[in-house]
Biopython code that builds the backbone (N, CA, C, O; Angstrom):
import numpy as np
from Bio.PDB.StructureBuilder import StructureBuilder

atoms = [
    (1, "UNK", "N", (0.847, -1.180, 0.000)),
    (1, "UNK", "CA", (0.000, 0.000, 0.000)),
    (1, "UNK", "C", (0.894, 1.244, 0.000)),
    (1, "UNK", "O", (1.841, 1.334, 0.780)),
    (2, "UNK", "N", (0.543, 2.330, -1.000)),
    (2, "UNK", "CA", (1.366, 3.252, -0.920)),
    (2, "UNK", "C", (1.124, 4.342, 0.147)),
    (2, "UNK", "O", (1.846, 5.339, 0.149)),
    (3, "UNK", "N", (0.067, 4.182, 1.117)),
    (3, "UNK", "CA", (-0.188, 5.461, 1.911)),
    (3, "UNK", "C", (1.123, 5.059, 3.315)),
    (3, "UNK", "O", (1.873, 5.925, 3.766)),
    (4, "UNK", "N", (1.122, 3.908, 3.683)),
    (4, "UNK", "CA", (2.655, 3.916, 4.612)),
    (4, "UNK", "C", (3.689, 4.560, 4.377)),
    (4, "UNK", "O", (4.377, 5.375, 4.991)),
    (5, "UNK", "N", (3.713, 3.839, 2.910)),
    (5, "UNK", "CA", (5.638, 4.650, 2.518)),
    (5, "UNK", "C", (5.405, 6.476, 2.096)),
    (5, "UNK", "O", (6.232, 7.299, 1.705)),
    (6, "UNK", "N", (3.905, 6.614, 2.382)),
    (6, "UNK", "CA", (4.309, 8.143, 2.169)),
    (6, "UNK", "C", (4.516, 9.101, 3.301)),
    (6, "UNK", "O", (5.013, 10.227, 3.281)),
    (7, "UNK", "N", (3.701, 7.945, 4.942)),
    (7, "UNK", "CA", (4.448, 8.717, 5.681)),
    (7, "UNK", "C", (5.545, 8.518, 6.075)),
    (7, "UNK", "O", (6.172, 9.455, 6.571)),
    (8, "UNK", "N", (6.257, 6.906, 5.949)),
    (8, "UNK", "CA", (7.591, 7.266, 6.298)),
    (8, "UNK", "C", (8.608, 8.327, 5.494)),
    (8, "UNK", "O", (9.739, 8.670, 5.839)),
    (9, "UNK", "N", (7.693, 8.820, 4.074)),
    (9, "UNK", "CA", (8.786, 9.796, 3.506)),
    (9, "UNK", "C", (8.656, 10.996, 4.553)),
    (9, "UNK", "O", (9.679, 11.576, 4.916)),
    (10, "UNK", "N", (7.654, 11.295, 4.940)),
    (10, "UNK", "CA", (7.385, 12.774, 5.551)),
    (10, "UNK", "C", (8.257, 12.740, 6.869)),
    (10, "UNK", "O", (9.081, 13.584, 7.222)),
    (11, "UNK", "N", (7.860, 11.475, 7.576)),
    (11, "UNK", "CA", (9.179, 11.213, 8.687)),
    (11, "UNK", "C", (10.138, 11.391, 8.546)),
    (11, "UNK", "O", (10.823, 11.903, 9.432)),
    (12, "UNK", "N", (10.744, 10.960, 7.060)),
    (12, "UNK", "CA", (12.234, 11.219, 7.187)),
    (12, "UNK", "C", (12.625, 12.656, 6.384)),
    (12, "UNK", "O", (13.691, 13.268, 6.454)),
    (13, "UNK", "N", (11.193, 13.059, 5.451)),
    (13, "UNK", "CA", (12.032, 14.270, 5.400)),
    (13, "UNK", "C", (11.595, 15.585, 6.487)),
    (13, "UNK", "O", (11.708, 16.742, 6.081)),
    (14, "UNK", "N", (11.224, 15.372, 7.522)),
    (14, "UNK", "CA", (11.223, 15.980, 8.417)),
    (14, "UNK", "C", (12.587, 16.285, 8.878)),
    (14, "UNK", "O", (13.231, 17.324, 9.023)),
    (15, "UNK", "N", (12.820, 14.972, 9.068)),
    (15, "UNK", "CA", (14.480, 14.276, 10.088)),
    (15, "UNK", "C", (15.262, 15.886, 9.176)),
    (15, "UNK", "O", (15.562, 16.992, 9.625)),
    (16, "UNK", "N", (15.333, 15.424, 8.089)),
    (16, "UNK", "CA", (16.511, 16.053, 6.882)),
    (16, "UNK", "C", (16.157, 17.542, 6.887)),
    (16, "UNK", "O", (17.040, 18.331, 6.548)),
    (17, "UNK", "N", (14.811, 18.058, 7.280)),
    (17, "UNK", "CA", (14.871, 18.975, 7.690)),
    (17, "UNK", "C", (15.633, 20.113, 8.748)),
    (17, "UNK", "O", (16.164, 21.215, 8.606)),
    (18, "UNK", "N", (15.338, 19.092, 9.987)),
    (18, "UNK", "CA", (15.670, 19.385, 11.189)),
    (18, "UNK", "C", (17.261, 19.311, 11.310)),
    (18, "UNK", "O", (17.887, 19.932, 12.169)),
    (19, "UNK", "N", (17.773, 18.582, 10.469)),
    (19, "UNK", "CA", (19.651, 18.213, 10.134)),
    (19, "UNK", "C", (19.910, 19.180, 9.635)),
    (19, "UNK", "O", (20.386, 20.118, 10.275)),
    (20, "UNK", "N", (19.644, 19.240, 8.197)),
    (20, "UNK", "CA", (20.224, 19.861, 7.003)),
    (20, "UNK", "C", (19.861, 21.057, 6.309)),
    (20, "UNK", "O", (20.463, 21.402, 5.292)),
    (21, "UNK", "N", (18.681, 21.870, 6.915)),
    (21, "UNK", "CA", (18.016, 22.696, 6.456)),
    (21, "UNK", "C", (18.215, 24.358, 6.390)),
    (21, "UNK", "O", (18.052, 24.876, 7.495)),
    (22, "UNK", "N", (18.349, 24.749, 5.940)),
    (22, "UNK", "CA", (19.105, 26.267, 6.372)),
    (22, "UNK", "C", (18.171, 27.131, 6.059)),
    (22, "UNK", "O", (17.842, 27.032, 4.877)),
    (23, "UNK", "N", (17.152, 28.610, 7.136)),
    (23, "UNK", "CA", (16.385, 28.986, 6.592)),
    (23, "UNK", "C", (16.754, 30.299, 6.615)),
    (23, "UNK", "O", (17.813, 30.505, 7.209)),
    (24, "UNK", "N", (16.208, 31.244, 6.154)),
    (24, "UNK", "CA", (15.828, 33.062, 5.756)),
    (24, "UNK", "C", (15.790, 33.524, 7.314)),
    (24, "UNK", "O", (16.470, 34.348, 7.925)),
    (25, "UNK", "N", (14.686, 32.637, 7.731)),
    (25, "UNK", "CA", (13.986, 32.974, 9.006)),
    (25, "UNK", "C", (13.418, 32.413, 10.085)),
    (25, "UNK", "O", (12.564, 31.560, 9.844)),
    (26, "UNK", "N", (13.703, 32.706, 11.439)),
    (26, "UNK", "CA", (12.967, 31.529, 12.686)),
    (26, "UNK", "C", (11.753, 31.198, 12.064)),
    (26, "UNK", "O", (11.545, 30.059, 12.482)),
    (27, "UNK", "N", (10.997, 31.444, 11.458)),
    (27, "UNK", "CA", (9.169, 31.268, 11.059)),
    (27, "UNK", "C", (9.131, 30.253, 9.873)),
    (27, "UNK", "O", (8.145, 29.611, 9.512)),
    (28, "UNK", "N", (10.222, 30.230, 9.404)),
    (28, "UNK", "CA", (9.994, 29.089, 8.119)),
    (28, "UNK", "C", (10.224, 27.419, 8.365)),
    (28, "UNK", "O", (9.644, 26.537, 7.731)),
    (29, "UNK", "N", (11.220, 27.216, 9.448)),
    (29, "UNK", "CA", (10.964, 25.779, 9.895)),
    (29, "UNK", "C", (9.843, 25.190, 10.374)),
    (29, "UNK", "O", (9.496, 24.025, 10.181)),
    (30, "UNK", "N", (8.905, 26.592, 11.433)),
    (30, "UNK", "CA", (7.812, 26.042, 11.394)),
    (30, "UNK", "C", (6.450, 25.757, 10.237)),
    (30, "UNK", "O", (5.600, 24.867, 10.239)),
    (31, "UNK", "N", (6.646, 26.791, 9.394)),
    (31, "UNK", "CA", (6.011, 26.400, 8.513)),
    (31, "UNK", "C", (6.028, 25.356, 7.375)),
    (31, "UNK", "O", (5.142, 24.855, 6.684)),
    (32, "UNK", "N", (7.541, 25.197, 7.449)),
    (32, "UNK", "CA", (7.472, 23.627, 6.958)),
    (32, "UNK", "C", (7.037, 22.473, 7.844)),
    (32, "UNK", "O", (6.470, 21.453, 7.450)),
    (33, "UNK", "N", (7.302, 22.702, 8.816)),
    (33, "UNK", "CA", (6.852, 21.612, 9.759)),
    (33, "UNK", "C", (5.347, 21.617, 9.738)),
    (33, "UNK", "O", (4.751, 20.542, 9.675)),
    (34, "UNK", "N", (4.639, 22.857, 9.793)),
    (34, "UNK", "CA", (2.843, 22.340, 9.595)),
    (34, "UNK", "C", (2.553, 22.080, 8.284)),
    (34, "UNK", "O", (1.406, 21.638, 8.226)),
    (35, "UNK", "N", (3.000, 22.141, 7.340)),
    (35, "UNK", "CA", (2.864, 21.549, 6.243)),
    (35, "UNK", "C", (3.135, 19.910, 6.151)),
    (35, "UNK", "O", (2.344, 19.132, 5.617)),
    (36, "UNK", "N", (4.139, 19.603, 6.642)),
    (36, "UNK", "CA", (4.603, 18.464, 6.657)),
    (36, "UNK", "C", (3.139, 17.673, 8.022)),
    (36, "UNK", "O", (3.009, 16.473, 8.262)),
    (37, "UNK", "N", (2.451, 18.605, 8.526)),
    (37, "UNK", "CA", (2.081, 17.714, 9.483)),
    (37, "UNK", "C", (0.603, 17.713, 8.738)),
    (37, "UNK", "O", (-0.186, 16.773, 8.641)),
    (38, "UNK", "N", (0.516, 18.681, 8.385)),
    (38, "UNK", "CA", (-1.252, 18.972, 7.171)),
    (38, "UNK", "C", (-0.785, 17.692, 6.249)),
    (38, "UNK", "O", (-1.512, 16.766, 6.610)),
    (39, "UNK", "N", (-0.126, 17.348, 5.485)),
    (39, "UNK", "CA", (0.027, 16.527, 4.725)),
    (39, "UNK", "C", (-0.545, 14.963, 5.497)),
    (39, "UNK", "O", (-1.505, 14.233, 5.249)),
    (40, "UNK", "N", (0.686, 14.893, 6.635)),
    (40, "UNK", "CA", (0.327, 13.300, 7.235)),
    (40, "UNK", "C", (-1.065, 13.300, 7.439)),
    (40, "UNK", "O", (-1.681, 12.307, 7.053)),
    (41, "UNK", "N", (-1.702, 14.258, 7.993)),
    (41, "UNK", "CA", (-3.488, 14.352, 8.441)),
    (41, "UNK", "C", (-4.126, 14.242, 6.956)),
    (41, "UNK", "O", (-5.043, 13.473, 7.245)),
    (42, "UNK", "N", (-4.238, 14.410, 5.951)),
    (42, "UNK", "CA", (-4.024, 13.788, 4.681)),
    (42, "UNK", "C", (-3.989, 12.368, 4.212)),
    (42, "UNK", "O", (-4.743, 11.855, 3.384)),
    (43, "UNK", "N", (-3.224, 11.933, 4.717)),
    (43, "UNK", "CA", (-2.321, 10.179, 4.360)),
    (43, "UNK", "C", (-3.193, 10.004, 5.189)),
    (43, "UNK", "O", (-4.317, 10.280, 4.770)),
    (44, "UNK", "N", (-3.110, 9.483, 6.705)),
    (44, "UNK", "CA", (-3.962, 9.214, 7.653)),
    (44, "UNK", "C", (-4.949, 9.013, 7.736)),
    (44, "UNK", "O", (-5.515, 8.027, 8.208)),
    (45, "UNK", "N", (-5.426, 10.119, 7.191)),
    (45, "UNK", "CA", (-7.363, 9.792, 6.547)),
    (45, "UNK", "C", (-7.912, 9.365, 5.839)),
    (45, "UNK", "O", (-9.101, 9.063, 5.941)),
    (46, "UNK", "N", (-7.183, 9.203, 4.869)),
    (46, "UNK", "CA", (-7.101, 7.854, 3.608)),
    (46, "UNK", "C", (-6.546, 6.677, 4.042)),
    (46, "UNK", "O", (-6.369, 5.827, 3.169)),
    (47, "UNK", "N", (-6.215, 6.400, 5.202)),
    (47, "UNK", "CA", (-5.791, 4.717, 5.535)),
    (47, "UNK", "C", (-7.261, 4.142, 5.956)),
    (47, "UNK", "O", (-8.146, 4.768, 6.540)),
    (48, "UNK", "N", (-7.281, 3.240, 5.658)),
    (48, "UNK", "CA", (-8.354, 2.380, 5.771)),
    (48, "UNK", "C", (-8.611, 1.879, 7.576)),
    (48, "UNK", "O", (-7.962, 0.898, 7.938)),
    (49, "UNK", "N", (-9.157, 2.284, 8.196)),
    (49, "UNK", "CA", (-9.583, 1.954, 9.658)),
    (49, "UNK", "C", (-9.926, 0.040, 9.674)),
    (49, "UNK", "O", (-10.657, -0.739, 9.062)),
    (50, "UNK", "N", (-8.905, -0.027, 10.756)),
    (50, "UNK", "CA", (-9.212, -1.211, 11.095)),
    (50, "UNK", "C", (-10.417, -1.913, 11.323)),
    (50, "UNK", "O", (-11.230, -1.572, 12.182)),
    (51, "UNK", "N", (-10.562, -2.972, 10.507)),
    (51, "UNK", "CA", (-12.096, -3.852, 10.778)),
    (51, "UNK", "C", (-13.004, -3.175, 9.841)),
    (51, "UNK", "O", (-14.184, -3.444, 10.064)),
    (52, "UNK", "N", (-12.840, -2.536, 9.054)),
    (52, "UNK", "CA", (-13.277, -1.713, 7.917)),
    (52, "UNK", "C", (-13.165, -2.636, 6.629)),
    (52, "UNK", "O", (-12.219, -3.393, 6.412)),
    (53, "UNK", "N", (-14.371, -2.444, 5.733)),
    (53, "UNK", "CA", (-14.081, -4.109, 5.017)),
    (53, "UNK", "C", (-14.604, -2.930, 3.947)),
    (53, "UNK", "O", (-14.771, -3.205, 2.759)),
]
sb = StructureBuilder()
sb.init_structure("model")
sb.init_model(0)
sb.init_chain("A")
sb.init_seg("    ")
for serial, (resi, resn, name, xyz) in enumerate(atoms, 1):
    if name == "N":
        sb.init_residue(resn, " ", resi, " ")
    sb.init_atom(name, np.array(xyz, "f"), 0.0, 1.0, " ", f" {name:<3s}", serial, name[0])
structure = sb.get_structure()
């Protein structure tokens, strides 16, 4: 199923964020970070709930 491996991408490019990221401004890490978290709430809601047929 492709909705897992899309959040482990967001997991890890979070990680690569938080490492490697160089910004303009204190306000832009967070705004990548709620983006990155609007997205998973996204994926998440499209996974199929357990016992759900």
């Amino acid at each position: 199923m492709l909705l897992p491996w899309c959040l482990d991408y967001l997991d890890r490019l979070e990680e690569l964020l938080g490492v490697h990221s160089r910004f303009e401004n204190g306000g832009q890490p967070d705004d990548h970070l709620d983006l990155i978290d609007q997205a998973r709430g996204v994926y998440r809601g499209r996974l199929p709930c357990p016992g759900r047929r």
